[in-house]
N, CA, C and O atoms as CSV, one atom per row, in Angstrom:
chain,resi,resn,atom,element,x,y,z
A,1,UNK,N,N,1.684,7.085,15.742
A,1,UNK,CA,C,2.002,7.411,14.360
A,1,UNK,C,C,1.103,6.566,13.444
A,1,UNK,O,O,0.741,5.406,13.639
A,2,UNK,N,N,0.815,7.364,12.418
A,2,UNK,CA,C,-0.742,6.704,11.790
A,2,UNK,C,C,0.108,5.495,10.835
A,2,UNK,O,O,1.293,5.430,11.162
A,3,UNK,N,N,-0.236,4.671,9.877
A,3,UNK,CA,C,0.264,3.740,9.040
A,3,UNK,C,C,1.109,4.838,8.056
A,3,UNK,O,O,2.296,4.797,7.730
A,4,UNK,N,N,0.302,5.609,7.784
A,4,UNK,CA,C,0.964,6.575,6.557
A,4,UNK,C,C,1.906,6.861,6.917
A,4,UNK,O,O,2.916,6.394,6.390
A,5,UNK,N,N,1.991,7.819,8.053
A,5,UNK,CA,C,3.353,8.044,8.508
A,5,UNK,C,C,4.534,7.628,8.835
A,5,UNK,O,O,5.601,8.216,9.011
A,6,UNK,N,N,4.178,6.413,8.904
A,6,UNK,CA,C,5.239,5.222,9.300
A,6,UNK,C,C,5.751,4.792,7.782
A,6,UNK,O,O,6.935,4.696,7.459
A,7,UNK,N,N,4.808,4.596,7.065
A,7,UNK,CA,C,5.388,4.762,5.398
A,7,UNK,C,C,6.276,5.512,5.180
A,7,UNK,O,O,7.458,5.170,5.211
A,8,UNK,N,N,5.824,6.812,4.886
A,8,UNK,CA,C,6.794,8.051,4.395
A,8,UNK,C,C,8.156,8.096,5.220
A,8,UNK,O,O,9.189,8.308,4.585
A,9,UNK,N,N,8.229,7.880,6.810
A,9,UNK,CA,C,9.110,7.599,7.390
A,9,UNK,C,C,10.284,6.663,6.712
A,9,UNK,O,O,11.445,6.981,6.456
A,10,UNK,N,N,9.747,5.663,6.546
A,10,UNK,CA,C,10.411,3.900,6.187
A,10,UNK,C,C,11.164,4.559,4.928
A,10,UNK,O,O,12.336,4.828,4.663
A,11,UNK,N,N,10.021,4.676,4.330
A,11,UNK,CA,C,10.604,4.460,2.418
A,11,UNK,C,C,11.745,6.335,2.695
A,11,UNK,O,O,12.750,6.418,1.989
A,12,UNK,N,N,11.557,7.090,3.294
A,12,UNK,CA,C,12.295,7.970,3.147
A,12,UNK,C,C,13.713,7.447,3.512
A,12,UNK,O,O,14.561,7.549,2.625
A,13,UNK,N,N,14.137,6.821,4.871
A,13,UNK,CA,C,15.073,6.173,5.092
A,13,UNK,C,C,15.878,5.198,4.058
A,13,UNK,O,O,17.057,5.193,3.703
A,14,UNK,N,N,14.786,4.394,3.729
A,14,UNK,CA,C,15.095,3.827,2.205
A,14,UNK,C,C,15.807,4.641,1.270
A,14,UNK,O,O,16.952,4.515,0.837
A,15,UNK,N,N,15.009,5.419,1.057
A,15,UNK,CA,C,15.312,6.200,-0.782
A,15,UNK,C,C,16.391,7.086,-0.752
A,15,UNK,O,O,17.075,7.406,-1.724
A,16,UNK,N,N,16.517,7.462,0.379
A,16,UNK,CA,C,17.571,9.041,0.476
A,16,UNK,C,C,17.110,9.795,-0.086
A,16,UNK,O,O,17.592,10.251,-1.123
A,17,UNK,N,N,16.030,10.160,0.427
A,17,UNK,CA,C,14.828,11.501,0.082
A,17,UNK,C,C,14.782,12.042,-1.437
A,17,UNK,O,O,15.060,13.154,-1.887
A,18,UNK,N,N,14.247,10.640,-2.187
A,18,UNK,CA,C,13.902,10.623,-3.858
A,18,UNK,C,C,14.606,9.643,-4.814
A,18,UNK,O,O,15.511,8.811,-4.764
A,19,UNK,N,N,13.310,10.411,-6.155
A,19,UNK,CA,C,13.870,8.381,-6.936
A,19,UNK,C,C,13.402,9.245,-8.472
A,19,UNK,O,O,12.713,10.249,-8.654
A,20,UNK,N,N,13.811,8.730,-9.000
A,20,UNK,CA,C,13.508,9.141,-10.435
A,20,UNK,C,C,12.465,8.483,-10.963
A,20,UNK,O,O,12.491,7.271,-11.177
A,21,UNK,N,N,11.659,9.094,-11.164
A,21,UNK,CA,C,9.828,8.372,-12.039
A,21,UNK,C,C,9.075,9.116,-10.113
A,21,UNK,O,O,9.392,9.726,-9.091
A,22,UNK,N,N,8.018,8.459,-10.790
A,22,UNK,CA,C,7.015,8.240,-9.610
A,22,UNK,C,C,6.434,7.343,-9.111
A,22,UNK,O,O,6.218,6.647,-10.103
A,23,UNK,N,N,5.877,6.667,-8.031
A,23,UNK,CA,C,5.372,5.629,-7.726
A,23,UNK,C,C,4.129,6.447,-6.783
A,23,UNK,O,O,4.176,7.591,-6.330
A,24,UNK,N,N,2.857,5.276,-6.652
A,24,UNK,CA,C,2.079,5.522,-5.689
A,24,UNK,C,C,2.194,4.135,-4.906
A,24,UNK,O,O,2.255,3.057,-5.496
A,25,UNK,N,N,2.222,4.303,-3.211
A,25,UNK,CA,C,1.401,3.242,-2.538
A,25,UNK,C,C,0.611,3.621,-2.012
A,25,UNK,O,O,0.460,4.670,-1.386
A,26,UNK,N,N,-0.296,2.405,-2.294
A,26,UNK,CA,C,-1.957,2.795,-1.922
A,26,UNK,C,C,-1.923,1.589,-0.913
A,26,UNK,O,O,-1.722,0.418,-1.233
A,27,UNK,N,N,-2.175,2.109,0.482
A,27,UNK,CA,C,-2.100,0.964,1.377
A,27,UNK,C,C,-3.759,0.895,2.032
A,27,UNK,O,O,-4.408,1.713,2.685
A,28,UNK,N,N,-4.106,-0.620,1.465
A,28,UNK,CA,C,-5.903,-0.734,1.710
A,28,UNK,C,C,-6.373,-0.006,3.277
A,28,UNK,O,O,-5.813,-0.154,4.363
A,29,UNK,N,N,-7.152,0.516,3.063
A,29,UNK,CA,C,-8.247,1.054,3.822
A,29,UNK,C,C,-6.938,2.320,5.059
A,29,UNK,O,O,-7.175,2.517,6.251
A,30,UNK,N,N,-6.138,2.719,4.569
A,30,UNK,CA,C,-5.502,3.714,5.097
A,30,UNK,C,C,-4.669,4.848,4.328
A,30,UNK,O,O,-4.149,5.733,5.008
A,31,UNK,N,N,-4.543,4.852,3.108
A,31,UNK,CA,C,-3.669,6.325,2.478
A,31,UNK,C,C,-2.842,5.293,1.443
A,31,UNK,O,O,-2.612,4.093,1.294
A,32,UNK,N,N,-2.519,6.771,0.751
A,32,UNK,CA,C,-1.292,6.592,0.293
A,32,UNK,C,C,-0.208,7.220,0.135
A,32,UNK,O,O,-0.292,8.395,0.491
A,33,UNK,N,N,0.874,6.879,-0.293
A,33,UNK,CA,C,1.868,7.473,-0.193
A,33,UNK,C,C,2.549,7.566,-2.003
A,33,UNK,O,O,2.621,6.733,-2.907
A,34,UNK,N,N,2.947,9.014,-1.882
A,34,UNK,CA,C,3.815,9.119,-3.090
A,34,UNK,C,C,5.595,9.434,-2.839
A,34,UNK,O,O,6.117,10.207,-2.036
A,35,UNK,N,N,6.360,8.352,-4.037
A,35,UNK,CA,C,7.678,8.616,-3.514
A,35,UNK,C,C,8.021,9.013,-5.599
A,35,UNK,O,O,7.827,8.430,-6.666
A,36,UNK,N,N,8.447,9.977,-5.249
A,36,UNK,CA,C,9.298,10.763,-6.468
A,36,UNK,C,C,10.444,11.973,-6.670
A,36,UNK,O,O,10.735,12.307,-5.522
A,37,UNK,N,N,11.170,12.723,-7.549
A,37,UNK,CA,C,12.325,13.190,-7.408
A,37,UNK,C,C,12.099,14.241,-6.448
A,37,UNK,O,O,13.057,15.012,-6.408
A,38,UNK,N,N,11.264,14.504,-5.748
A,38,UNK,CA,C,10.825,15.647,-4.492
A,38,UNK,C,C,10.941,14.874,-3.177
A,38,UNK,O,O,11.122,15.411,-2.084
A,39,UNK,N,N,10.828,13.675,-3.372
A,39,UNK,CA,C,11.163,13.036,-1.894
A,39,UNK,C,C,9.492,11.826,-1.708
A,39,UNK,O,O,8.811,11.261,-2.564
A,40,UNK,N,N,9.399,11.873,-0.194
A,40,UNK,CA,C,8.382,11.123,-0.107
A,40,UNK,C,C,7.579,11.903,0.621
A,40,UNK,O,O,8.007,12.782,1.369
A,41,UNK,N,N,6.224,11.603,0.432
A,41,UNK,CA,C,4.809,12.220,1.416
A,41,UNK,C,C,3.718,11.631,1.285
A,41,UNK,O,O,3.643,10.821,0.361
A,42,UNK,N,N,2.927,11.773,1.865
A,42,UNK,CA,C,1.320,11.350,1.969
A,42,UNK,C,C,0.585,11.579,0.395
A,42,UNK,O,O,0.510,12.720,-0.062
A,43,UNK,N,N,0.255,10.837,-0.087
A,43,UNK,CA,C,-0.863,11.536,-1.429
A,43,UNK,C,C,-1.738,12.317,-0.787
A,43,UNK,O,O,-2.226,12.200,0.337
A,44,UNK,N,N,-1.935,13.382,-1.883
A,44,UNK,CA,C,-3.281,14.193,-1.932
A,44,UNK,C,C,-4.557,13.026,-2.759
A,44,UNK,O,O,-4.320,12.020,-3.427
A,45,UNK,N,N,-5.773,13.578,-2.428
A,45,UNK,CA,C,-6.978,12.698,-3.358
A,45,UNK,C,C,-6.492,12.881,-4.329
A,45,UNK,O,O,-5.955,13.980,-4.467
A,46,UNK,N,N,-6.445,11.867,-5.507
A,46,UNK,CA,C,-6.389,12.076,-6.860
A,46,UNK,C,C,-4.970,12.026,-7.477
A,46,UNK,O,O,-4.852,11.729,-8.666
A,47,UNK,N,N,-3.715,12.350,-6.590
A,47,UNK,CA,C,-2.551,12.711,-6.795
A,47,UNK,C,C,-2.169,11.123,-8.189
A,47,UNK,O,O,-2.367,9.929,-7.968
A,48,UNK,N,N,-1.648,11.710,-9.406
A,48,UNK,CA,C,-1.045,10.160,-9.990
A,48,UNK,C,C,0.063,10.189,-9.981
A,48,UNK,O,O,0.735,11.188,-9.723
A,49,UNK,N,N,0.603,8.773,-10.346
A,49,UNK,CA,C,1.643,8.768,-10.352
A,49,UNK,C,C,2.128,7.607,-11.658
A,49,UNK,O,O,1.223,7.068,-12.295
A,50,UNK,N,N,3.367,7.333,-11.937
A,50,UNK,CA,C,3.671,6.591,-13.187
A,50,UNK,C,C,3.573,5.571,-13.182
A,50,UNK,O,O,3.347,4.969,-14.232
A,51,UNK,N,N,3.733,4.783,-11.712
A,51,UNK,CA,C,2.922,3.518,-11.725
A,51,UNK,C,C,2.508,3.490,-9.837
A,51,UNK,O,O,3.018,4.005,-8.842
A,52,UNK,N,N,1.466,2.700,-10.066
A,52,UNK,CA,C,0.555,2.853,-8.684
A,52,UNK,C,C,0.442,1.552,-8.074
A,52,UNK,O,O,-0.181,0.682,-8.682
A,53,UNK,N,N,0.981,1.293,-6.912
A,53,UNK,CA,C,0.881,-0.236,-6.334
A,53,UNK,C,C,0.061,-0.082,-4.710
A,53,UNK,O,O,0.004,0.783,-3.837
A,54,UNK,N,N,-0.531,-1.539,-4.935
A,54,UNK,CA,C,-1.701,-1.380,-3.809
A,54,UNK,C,C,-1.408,-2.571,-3.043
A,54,UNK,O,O,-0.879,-3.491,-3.668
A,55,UNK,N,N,-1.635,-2.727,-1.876
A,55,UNK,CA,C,-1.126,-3.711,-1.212
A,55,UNK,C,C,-2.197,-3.488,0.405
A,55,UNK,O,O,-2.903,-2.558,0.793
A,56,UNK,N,N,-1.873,-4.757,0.956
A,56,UNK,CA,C,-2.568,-4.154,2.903
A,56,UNK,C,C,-1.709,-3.550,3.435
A,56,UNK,O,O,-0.764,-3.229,2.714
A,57,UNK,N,N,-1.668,-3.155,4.859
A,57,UNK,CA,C,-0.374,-2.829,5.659
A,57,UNK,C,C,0.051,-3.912,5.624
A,57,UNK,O,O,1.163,-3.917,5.097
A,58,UNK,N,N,-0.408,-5.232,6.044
A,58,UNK,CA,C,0.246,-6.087,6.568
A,58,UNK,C,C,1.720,-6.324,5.275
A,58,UNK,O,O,2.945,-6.221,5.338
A,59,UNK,N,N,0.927,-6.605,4.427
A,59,UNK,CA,C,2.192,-6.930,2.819
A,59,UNK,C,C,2.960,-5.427,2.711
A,59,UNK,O,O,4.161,-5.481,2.446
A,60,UNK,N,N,2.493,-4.393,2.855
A,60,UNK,CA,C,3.394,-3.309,2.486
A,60,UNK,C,C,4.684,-3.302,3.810
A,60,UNK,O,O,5.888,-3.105,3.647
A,61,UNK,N,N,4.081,-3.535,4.884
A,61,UNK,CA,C,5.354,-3.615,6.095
A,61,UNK,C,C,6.082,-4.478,6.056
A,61,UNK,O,O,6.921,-4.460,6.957
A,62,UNK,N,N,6.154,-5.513,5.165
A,62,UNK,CA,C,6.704,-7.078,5.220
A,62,UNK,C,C,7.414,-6.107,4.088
A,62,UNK,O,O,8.436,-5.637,4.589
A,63,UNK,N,N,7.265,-5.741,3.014
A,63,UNK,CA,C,7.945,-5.146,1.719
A,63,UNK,C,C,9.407,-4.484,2.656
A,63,UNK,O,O,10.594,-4.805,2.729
A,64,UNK,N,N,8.423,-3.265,3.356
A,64,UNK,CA,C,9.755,-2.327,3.817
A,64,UNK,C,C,10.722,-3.107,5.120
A,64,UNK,O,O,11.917,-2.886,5.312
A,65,UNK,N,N,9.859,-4.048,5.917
A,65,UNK,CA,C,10.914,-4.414,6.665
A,65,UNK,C,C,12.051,-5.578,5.605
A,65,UNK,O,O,12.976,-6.242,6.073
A,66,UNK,N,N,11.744,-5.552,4.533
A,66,UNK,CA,C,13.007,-6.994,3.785
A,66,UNK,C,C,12.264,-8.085,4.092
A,66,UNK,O,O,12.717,-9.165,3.713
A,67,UNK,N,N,10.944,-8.074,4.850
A,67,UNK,CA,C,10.600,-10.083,4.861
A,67,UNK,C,C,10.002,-10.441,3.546
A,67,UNK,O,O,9.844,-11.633,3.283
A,68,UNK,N,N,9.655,-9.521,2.698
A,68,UNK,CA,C,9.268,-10.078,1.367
A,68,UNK,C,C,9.446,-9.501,0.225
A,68,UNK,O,O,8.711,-8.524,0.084
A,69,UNK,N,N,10.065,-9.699,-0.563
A,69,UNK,CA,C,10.497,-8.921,-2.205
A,69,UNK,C,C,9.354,-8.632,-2.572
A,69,UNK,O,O,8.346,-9.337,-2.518
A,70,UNK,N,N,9.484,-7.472,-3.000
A,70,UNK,CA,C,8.465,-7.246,-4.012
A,70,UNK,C,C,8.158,-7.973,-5.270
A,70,UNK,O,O,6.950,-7.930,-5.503
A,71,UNK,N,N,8.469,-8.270,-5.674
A,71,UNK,CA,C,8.499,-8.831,-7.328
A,71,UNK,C,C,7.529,-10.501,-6.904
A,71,UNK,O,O,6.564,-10.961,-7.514
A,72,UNK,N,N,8.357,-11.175,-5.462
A,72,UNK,CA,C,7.440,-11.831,-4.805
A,72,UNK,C,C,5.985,-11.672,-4.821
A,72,UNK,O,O,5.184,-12.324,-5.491
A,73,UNK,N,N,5.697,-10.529,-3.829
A,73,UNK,CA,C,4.599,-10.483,-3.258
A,73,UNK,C,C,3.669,-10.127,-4.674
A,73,UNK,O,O,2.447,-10.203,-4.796
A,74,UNK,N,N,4.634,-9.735,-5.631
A,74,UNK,CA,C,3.448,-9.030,-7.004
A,74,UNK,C,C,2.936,-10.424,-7.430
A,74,UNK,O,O,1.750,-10.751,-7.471
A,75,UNK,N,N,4.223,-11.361,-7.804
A,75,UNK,CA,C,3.834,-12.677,-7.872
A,75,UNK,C,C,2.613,-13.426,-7.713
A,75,UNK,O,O,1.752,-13.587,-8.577
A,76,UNK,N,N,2.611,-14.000,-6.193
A,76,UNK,CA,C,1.602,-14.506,-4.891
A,76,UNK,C,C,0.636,-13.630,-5.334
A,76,UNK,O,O,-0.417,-14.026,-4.835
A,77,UNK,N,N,0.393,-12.476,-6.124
A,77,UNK,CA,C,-1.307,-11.648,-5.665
A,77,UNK,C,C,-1.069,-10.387,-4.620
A,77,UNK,O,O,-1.675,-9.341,-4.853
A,78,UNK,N,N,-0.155,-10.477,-3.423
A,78,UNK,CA,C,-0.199,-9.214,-2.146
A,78,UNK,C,C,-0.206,-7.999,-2.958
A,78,UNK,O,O,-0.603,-6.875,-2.652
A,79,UNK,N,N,0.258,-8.388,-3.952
A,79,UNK,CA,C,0.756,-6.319,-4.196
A,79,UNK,C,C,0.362,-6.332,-5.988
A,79,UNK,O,O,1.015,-6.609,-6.994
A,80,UNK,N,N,-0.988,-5.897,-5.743
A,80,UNK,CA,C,-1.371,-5.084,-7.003
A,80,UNK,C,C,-0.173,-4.006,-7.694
A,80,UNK,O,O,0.663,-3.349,-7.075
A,81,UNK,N,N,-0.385,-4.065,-9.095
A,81,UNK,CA,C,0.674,-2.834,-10.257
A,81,UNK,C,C,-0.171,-2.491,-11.082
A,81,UNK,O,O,-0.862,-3.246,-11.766
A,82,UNK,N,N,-0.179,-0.950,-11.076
A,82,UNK,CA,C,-1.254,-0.657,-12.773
A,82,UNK,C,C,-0.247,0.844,-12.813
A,82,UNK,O,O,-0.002,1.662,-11.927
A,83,UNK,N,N,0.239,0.751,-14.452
A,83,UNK,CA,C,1.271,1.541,-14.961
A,83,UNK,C,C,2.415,0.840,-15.239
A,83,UNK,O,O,2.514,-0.251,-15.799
A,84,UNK,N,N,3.391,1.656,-14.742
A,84,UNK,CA,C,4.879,1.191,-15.888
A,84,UNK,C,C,5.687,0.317,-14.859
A,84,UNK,O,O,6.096,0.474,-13.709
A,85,UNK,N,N,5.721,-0.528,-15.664
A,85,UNK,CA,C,6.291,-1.722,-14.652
A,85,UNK,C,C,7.561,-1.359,-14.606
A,85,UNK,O,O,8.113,-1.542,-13.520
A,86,UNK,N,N,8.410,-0.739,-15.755
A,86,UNK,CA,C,9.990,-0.522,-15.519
A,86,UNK,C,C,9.724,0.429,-14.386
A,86,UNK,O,O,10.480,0.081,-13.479
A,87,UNK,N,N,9.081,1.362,-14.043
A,87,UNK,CA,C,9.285,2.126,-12.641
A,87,UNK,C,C,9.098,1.239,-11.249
A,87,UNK,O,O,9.602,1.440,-10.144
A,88,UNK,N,N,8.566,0.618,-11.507
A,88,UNK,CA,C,7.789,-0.397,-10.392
A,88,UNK,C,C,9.156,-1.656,-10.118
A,88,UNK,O,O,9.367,-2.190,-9.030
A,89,UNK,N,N,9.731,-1.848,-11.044
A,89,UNK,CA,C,10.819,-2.818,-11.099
A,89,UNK,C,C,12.003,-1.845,-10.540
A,89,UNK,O,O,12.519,-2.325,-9.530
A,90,UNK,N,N,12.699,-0.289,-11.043
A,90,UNK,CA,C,13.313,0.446,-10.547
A,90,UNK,C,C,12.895,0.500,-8.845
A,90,UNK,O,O,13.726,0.086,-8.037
A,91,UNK,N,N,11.637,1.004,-8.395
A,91,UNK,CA,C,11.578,1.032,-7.505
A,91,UNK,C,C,12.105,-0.393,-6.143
A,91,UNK,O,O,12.660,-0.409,-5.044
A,92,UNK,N,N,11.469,-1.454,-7.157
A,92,UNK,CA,C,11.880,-2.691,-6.094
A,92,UNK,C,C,12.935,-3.038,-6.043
A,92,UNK,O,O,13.141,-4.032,-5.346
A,93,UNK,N,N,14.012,-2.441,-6.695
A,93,UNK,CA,C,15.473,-2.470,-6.682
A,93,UNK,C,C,15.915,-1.919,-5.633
A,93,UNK,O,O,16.539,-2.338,-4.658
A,94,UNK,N,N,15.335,-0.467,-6.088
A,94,UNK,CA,C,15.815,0.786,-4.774
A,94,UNK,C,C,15.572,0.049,-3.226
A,94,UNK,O,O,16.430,0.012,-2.343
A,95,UNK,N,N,14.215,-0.511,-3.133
A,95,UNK,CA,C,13.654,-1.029,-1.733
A,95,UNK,C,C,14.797,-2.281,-1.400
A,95,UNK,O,O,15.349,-2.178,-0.305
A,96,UNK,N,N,15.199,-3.471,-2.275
A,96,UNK,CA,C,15.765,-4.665,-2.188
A,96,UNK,C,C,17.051,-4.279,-0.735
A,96,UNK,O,O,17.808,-5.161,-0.329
């Protein structure tokens, strides 16, 4: 199962298939993933979203397994934000 897939997997389990706003994760040098009121999936090229967070696998799997808060890792540098931070803050609630 590729990284992506293991994403959309995770955060679907997470979310209960959707979230109000949109988010992108952009996980370095492998995809991304969009989670919004349709559920979760792979981005298309180009796909936006209301706010877009970038991270490695290594920091995005530490996010979904609970070893590191988000708001943390935005902290420290791991996890880039560009857009609306109230979605980005909603979202790290949903994940917590």
């Amino acid at each position: 199962m590729s990284v992506i897939d293991e994403a959309v997997s995770q955060l679907d389990a997470k979310l209960g298939g959707g979230f109000d706003g949109s988010a992108k994760f952009v996980i370095e040098g492998e995809g991304a993933v969009i989670v919004d009121g349709a559920g979760v999936r792979a981005a298309l090229d180009g796909e936006e979203a209301d706010v877009t967070m970038t991270a490695n696998a290594d920091t995005f799997q530490d996010i979904l397994a609970g070893n590191l808060n988000p708001t943390m890792a935005f902290m420290s540098g791991k996890l880039k934000l560009d857009g609306d931070m109230g979605t980005a803050m909603k979202l790290g609630s949903a994940l917590s």
